[in-house]
C-alpha positions as CSV (number, residue, x, y, z in Angstrom):
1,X,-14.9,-8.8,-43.7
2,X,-17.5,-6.4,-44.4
3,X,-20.1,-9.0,-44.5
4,X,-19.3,-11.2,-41.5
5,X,-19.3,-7.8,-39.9
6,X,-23.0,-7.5,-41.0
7,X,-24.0,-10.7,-40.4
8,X,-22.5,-10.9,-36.5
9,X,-24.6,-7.2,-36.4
10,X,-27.6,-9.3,-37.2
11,X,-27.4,-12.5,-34.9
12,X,-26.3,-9.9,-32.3
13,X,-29.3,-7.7,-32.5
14,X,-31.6,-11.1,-32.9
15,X,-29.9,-12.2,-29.7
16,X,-29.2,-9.6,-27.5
17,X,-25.4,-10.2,-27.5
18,X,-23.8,-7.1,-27.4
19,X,-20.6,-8.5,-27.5
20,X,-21.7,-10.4,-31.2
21,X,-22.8,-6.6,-31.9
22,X,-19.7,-4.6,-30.7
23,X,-17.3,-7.4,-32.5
24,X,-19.6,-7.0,-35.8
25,X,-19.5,-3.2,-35.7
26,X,-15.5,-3.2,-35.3
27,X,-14.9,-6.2,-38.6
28,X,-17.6,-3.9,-40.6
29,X,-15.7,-0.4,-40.2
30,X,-12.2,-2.4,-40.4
31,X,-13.5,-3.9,-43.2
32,X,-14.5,-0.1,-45.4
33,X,-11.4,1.1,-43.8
34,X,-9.7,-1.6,-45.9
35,X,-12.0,-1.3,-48.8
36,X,-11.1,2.4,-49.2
37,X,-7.6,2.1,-49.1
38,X,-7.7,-0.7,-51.6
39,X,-9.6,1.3,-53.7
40,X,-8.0,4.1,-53.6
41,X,-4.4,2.5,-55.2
42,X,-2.4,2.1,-51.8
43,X,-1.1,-1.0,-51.1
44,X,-2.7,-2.8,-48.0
45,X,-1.1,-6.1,-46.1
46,X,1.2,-6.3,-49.4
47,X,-1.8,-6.0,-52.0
48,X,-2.5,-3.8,-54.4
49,X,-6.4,-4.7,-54.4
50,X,-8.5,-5.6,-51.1
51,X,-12.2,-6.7,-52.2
């Protein structure tokens, strides 16, 4: 999730599409959001990891 966040910030700077950029900022922080949970030992969406 982290990396298609990256990669939609990318195309949407290259583009101009600030809705490409807003959409990849929001998967990117979901994404570390997840990532720290997950690695921090709580479960998330039923999992014990989240990579």
């Amino acid at each position: 999730m982290i990396v298609l966040g990256i990669i939609l910030l990318v195309i949407g700077f290259l583009t101009g599409l600030s809705i490409l950029w807003t959409i990849g900022i929001i998967l990117a922080v979901i994404g570390a959001i997840l990532w720290i949970l997950g690695s921090m030992g709580h479960a998330v969406a039923g999992r014990r990891h989240y990579w």
